[in-house]
MIDOSE-1310 file (N, C-alpha, C; in nm, 2 decimals, decimal comma, always signed):
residues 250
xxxx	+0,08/-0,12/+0,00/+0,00/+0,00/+0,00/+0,09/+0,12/+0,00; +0,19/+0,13/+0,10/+0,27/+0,22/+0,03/+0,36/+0,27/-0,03; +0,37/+0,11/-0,12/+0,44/+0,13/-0,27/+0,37/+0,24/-0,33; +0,24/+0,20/-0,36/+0,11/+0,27/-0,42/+0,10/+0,40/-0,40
xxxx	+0,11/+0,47/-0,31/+0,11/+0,61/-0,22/+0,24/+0,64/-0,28; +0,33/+0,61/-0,26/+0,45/+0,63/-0,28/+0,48/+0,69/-0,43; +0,45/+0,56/-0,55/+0,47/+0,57/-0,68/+0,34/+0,74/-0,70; +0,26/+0,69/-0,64/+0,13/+0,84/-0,68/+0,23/+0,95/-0,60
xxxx	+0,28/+0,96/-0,54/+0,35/+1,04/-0,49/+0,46/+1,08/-0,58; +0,56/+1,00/-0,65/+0,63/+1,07/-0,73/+0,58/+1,11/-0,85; +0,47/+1,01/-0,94/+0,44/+1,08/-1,05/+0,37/+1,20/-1,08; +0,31/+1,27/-0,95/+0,23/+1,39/-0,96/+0,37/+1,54/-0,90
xxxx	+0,49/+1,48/-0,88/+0,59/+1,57/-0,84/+0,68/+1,56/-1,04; +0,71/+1,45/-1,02/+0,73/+1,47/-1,24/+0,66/+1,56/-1,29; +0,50/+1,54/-1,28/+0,42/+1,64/-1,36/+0,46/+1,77/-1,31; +0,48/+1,81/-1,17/+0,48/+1,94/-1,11/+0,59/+1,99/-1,16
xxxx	+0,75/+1,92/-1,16/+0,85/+2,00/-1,20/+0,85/+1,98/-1,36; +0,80/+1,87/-1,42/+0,79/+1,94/-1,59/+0,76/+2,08/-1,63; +0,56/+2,10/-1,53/+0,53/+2,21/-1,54/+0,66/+2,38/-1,53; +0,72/+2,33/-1,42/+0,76/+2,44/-1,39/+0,91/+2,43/-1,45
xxxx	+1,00/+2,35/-1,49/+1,07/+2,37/-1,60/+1,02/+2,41/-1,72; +0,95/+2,37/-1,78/+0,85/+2,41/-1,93/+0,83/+2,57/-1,93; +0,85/+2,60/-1,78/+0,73/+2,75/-1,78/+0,91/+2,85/-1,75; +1,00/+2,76/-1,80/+1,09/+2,87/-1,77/+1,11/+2,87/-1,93
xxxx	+1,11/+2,88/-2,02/+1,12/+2,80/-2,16/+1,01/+2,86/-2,26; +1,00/+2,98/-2,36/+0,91/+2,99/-2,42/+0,82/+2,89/-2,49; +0,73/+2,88/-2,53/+0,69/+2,77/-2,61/+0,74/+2,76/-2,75; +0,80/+2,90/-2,80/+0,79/+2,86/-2,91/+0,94/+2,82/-2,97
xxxx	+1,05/+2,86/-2,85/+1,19/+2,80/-2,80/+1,18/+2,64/-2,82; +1,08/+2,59/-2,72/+1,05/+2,44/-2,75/+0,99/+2,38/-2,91; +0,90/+2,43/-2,90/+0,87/+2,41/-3,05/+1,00/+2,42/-3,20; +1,05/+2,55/-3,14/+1,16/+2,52/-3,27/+1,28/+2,41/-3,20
xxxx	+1,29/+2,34/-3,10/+1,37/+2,29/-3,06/+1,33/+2,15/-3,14; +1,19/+2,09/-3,13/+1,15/+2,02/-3,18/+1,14/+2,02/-3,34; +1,16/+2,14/-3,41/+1,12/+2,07/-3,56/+1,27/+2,10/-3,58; +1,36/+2,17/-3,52/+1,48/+2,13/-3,55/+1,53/+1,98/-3,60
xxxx	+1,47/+1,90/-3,48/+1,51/+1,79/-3,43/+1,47/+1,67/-3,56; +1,39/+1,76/-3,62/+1,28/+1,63/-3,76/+1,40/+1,66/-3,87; +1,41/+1,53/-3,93/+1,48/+1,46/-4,03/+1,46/+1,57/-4,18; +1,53/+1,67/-4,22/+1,51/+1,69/-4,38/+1,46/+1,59/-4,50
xxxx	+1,38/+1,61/-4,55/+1,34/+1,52/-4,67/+1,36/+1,57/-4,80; +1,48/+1,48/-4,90/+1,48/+1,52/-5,02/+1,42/+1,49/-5,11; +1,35/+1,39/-5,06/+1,26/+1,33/-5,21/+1,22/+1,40/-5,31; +1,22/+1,46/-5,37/+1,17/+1,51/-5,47/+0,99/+1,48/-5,55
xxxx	+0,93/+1,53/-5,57/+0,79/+1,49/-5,58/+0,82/+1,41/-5,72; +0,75/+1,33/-5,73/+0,69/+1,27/-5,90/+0,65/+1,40/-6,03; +0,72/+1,36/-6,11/+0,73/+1,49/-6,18/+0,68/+1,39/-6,35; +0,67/+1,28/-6,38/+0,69/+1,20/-6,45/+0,78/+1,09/-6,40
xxxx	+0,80/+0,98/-6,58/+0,87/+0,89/-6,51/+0,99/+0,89/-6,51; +1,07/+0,84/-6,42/+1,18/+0,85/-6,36/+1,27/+0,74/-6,40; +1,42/+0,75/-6,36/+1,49/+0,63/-6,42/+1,57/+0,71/-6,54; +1,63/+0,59/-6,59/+1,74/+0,65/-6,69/+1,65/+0,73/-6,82
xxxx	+1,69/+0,84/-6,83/+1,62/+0,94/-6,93/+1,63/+0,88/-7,08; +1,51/+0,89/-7,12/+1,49/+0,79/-7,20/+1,59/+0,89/-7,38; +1,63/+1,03/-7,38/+1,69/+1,02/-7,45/+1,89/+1,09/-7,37; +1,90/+1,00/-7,28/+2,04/+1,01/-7,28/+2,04/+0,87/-7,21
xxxx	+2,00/+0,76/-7,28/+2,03/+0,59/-7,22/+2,15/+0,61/-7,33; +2,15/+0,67/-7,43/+2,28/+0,63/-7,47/+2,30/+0,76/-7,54; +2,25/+0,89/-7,52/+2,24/+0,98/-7,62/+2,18/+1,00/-7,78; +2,17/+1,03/-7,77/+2,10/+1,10/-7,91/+2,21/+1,13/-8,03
xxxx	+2,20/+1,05/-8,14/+2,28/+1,10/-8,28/+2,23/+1,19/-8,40; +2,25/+1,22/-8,46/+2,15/+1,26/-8,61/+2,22/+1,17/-8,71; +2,29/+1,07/-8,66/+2,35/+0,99/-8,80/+2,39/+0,86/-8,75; +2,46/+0,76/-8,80/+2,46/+0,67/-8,75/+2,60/+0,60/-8,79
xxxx	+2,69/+0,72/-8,80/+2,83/+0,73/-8,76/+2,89/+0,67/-8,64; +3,02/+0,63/-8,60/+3,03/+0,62/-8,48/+3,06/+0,71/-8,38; +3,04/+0,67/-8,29/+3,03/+0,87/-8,21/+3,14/+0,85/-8,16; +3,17/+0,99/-8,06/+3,32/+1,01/-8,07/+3,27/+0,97/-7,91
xxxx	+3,22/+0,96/-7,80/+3,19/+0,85/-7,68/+3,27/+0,74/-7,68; +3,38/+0,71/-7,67/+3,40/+0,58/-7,62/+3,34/+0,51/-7,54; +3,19/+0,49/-7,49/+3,14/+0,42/-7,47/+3,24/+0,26/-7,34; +3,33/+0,30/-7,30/+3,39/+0,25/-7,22/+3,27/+0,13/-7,17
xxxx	+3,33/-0,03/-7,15/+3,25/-0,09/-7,04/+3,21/-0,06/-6,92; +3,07/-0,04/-6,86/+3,03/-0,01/-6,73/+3,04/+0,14/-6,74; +3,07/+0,19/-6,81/+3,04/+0,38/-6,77/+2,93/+0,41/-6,85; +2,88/+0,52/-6,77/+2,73/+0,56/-6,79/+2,78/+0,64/-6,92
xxxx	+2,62/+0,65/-6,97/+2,60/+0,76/-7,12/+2,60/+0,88/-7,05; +2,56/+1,00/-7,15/+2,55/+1,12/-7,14/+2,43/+1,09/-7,07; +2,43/+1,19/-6,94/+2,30/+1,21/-6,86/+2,24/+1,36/-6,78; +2,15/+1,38/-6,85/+2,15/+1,55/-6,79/+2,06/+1,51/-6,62
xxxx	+2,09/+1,62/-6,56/+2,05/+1,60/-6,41/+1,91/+1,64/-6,40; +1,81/+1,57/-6,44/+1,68/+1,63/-6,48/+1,58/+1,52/-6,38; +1,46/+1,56/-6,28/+1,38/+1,46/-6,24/+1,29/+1,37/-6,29; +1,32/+1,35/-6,41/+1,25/+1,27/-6,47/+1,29/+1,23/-6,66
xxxx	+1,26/+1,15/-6,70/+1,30/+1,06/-6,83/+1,24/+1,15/-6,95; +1,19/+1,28/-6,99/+1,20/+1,40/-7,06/+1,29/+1,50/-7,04; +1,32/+1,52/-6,93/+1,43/+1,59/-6,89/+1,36/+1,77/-6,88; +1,24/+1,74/-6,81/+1,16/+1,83/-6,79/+1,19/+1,92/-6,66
xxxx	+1,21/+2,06/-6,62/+1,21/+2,06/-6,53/+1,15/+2,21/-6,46; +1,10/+2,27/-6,37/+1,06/+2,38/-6,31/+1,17/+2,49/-6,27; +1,21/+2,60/-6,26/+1,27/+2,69/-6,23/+1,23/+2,82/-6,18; +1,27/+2,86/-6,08/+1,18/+3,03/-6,05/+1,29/+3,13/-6,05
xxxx	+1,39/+3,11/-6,16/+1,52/+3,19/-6,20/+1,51/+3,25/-6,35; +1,58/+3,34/-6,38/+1,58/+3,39/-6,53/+1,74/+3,33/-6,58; +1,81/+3,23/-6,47/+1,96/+3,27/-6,49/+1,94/+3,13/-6,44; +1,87/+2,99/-6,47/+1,94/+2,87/-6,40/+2,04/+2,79/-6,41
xxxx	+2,07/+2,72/-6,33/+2,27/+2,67/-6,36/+2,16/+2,49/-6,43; +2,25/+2,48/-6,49/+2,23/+2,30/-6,57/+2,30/+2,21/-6,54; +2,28/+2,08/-6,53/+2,43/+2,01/-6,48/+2,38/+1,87/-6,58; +2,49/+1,83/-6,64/+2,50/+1,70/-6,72/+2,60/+1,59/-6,68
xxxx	+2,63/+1,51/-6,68/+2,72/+1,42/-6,63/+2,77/+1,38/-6,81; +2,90/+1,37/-6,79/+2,97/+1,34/-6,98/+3,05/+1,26/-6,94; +3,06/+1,19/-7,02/+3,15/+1,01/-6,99/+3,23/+1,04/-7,07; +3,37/+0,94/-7,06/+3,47/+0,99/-7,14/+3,45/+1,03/-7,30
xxxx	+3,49/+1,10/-7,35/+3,49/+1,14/-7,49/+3,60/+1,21/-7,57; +3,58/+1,19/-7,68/+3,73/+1,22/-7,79/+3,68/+1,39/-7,81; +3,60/+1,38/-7,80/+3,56/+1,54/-7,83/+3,60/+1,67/-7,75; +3,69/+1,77/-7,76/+3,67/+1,89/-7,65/+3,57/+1,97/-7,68
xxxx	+3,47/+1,97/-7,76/+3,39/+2,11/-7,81/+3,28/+2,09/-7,77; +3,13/+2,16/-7,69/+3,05/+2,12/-7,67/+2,95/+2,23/-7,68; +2,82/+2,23/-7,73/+2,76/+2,35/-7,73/+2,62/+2,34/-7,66; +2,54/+2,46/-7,63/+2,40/+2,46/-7,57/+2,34/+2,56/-7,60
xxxx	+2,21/+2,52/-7,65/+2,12/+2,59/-7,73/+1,98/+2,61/-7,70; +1,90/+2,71/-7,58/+1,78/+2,73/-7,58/+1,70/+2,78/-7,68; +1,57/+2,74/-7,72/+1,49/+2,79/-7,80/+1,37/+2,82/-7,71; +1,23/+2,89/-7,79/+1,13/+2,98/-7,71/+1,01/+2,89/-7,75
xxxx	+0,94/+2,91/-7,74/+0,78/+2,81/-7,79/+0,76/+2,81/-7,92; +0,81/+2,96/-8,01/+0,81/+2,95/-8,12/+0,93/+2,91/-8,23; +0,99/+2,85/-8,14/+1,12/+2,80/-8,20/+1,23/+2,89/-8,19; +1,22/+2,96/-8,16/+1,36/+3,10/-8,23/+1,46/+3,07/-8,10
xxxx	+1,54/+3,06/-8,15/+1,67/+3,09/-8,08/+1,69/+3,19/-7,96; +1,65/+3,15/-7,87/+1,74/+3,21/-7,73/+1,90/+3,30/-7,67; +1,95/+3,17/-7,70/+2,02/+3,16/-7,64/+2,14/+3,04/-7,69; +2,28/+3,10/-7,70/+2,33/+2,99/-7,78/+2,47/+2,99/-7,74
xxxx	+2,55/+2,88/-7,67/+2,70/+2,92/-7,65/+2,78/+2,81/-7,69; +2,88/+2,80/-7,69/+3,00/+2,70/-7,72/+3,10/+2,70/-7,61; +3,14/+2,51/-7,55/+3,23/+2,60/-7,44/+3,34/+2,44/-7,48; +3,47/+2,45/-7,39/+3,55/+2,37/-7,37/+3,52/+2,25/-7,28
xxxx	+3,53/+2,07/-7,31/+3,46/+2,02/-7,26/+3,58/+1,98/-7,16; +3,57/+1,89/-7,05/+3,66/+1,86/-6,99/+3,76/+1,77/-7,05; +3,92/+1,70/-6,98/+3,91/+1,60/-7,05/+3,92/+1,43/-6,98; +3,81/+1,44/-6,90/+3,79/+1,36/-6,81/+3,64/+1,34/-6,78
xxxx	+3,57/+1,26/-6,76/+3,46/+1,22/-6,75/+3,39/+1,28/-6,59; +3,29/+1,35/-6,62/+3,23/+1,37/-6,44/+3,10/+1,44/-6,47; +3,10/+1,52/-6,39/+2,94/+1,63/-6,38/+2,97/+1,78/-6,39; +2,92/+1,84/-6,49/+2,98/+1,97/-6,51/+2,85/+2,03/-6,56
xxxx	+2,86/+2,16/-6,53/+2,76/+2,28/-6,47/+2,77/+2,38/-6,56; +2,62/+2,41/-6,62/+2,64/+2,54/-6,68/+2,54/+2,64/-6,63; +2,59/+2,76/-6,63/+2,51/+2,89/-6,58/+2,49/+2,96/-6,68; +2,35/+2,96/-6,71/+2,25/+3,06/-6,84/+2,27/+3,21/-6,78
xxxx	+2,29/+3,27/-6,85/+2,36/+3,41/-6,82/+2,18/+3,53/-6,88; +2,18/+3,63/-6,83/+2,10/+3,72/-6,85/+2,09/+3,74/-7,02; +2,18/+3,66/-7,06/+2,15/+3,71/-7,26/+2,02/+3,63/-7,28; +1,98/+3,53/-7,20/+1,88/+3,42/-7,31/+1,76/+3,50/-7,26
xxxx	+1,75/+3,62/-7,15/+1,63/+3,68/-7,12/+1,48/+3,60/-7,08; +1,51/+3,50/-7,02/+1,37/+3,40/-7,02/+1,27/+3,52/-6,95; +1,17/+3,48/-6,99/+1,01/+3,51/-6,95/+0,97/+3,43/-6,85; +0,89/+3,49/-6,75/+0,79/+3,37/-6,66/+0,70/+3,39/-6,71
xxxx	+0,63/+3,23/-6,70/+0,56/+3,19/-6,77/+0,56/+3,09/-6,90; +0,68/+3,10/-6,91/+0,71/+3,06/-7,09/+0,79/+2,92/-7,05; +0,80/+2,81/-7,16/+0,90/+2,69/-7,15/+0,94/+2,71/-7,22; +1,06/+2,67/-7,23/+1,21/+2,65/-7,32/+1,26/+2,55/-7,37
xxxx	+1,27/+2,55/-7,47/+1,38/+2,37/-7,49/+1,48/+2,40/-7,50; +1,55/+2,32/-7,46/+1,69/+2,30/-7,45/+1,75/+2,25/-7,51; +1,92/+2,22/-7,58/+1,94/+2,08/-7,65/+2,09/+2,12/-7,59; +2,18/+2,02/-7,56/+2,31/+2,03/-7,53/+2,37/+1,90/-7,63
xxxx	+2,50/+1,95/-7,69/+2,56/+1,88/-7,76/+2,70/+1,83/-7,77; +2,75/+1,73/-7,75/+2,90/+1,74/-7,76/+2,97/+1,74/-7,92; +3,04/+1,83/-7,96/+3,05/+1,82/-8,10/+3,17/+1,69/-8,13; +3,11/+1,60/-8,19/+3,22/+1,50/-8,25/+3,30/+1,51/-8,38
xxxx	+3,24/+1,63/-8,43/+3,32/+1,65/-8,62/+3,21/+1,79/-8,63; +3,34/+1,89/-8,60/+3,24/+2,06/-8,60/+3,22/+2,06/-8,75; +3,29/+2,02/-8,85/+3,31/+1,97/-9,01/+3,17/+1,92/-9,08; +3,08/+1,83/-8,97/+3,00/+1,74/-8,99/+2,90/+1,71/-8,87
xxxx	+2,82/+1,79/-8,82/+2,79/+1,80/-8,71/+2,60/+1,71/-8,67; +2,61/+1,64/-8,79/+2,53/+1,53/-8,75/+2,61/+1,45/-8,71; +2,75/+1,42/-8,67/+2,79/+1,32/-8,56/+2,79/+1,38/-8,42; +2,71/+1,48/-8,36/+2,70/+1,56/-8,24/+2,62/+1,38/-8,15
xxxx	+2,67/+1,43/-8,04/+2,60/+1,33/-7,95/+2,53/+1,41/-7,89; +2,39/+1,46/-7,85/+2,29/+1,54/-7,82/+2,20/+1,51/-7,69; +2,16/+1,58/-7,63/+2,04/+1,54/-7,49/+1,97/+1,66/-7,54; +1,81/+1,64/-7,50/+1,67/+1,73/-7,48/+1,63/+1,75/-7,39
xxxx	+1,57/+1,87/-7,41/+1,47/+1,86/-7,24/+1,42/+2,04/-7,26; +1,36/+2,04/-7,17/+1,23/+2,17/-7,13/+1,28/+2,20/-7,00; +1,28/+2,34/-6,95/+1,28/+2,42/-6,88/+1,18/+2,52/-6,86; +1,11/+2,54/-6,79/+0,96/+2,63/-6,77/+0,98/+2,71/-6,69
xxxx	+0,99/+2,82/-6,69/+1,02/+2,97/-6,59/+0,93/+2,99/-6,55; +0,87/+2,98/-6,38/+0,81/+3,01/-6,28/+0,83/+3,12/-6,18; +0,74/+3,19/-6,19/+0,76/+3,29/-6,11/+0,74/+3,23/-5,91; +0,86/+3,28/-5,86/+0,88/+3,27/-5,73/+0,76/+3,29/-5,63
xxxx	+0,67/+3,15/-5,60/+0,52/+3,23/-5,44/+0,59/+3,33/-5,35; +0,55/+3,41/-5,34/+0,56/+3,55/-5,21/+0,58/+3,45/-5,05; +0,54/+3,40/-5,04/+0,51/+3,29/-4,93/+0,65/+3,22/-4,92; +0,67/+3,11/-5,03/+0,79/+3,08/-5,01/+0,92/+3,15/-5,02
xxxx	+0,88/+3,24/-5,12/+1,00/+3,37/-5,09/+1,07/+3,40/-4,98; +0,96/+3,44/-4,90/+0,96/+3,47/-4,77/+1,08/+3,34/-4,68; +0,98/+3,22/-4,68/+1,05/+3,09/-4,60/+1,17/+3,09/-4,63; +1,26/+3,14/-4,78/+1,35/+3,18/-4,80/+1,45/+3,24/-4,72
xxxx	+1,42/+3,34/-4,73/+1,51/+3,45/-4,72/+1,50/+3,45/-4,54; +1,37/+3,37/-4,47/+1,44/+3,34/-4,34/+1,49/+3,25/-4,28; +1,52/+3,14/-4,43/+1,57/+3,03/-4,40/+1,73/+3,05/-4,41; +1,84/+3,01/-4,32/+2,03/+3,03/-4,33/+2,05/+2,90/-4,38
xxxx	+2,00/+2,76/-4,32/+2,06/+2,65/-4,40/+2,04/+2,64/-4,55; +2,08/+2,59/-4,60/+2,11/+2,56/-4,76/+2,01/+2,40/-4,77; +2,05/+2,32/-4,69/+1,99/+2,18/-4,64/+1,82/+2,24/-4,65; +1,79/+2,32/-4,58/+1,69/+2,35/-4,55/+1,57/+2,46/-4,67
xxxx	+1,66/+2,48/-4,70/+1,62/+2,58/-4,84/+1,59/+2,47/-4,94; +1,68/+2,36/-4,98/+1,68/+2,27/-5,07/+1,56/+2,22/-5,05; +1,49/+2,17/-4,91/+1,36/+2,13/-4,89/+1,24/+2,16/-4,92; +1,28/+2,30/-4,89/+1,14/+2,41/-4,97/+1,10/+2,42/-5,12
xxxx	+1,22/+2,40/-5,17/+1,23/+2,41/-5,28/+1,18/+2,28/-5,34; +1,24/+2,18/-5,31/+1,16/+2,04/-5,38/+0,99/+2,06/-5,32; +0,96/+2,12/-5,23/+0,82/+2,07/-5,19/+0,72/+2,18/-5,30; +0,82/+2,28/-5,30/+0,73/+2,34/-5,42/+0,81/+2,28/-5,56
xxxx	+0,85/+2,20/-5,64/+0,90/+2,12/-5,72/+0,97/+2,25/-5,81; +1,04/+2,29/-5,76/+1,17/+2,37/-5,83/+1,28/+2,29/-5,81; +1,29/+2,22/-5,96/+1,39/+2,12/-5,94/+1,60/+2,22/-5,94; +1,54/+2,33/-6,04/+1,70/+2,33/-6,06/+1,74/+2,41/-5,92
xxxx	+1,66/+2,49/-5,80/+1,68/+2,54/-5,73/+1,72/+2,40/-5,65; +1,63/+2,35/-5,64/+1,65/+2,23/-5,49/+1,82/+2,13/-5,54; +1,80/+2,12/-5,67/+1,95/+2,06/-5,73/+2,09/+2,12/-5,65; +2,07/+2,31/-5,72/+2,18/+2,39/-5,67/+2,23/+2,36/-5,51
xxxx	+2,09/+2,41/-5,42/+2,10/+2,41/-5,29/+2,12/+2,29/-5,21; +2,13/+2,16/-5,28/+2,21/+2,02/-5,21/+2,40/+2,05/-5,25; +2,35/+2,08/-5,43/+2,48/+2,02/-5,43/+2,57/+2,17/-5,35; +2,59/+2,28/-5,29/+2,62/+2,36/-5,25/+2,66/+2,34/-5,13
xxxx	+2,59/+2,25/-5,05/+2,65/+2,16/-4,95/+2,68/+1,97/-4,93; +2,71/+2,00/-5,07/+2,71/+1,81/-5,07/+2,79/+1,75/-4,98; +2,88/+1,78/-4,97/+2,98/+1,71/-4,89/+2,97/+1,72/-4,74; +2,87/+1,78/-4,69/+2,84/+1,79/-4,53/+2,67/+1,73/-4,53
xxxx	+2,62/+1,66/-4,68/+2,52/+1,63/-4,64/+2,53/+1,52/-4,74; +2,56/+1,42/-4,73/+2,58/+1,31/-4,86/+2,48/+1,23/-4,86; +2,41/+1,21/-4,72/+2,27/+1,12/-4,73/+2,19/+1,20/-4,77; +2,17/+1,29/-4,76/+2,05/+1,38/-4,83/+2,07/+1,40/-4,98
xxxx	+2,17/+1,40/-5,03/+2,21/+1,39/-5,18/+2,22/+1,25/-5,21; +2,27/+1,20/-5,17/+2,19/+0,99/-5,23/+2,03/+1,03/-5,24; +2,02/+1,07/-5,13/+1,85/+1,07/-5,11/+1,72/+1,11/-5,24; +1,83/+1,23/-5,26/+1,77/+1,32/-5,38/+1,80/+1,27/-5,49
xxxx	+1,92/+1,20/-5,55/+1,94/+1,13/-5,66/+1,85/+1,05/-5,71; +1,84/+0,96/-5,55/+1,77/+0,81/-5,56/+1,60/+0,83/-5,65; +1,61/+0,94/-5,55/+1,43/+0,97/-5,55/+1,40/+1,00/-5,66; +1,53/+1,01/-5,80/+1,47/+1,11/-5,95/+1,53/+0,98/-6,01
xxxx	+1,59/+0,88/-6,00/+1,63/+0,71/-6,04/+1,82/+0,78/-6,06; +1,83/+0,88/-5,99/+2,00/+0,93/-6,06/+2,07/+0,87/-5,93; +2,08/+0,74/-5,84/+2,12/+0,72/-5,77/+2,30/+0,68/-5,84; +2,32/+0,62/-5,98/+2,42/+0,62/-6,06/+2,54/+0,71/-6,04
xxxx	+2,49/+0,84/-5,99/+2,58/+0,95/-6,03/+2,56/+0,97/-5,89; +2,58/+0,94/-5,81/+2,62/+1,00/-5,64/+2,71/+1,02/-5,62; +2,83/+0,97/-5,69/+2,96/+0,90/-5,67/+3,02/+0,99/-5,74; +3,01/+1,05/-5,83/+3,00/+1,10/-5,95/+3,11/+1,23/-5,92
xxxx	+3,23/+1,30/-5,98/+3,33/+1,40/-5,95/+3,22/+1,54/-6,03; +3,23/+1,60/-5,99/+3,23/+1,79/-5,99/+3,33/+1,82/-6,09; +3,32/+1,86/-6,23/+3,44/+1,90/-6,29/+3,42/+2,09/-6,32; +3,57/+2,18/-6,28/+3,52/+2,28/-6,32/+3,49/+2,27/-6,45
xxxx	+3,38/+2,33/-6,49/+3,37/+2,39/-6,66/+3,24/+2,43/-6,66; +3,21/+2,50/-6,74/+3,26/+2,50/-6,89/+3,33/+2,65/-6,95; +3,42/+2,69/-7,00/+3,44/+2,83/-7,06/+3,38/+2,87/-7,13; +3,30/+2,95/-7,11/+3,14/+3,01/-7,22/+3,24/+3,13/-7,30
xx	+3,21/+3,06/-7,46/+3,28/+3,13/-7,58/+3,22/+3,22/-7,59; +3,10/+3,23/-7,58/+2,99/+3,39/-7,65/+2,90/+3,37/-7,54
């Protein structure tokens, strides 16, 4: 019996000093102590289907020359960093960065070409390719003037014979300029982590934003970049080297 007394005796003194610890403590102190504490999620939303992009499984020719790809056993094709197998993707930038992964190749010359809904030419540059195989980044510069609201196509090429340029090894894809929500704007600009920014960003499906803002901390977040790979089928390229380039000719 006075075990019983006893144990009711200490658990209504637990409740009493939780209270009055708690009440030294704002709530809302605790609260962000708590969503601190919750796991980031990179998944990326379903955007289409996913998996190896159905035109960089081995790239794209206009001839049926042999391409200048060495095609090495076990190394991947040309693969642009896109969420899904069109190579479709959302942006709320006039200026977004691109990133392609290029497998060894005999070629140094590579070029990239936006066009507008009505076909016309954007945007057009030539740059130096690496001479080693990895992931290399391009940044659209204020010349191609995108519009919100408007999609883009894209085409990136590696030149295999500038002489003959139906041996170009080619990737496609769409870019769609979105204007930035006020709302998330906001969560922005009072968000400091980069981890955390990336999050926002995928949950409103701005892929090349949530891309930038992992890989800007990859190396202090590697599970959340497997994570984000995995979730678009690019778990292939995790591993994958950063190469500087490209030198933008024009």
């Amino acid at each position: 019996m006075n075990s019983i007394k006893t144990l009711k005796s200490l658990a209504i003194f637990t409740i009493t000093l939780s209270s009055t610890v708690l009440g030294f403590f704002p709530l809302s102190l605790v609260s962000s102590s708590v969503s601190n504490a919750q796991e980031i999620s990179l998944n990326f939303p379903p955007t289409g289907n996913r998996g190896a992009p159905k035109k960089t499984a081995g790239g794209g020719t206009r001839s049926d020359d042999i391409s200048c790809i060495t095609n090495q056993e076990g190394e991947l094709p040309l693969v642009a960093l896109m969420p899904n197998r069109d190579n479709q993707a959302k942006t709320a930038t006039s200026t977004p960065t691109l990133y392609w992964y290029i497998p060894t190749t005999k070629a140094t010359q590579g070029e990239f070409v936006i066009v507008d809904d009505n076909n016309q030419e954007v945007y057009q540059t030539q740059f130096t390719l690496p001479n080693r195989p990895g992931i290399i980044k391009l940044e659209i510069t204020n010349k191609a003037s995108l519009k919100p609201g408007k999609t883009y196509t894209w085409s990136f090429m590696i030149i295999c014979d500038s002489s003959y340029r139906n041996r170009d090894k080619y990737i496609e894809g769409a870019i769609e300029y979105v204007k930035l929500d006020p709302q998330l704007e906001t969560q922005i600009k009072n968000t400091s982590s980069s981890l955390a920014k990336a999050q926002l960003y995928a949950q409103s499906n701005l892929w090349n934003e949530t891309l930038q803002a992992i890989i800007e901390t990859r190396d202090k977040n590697l599970l959340e970049w497997q994570e984000l790979m995995k979730s678009v089928g690019l778990e292939k390229l995790v591993d994958k080297p950063f190469i500087e380039c490209c030198q933008i000719k024009n």
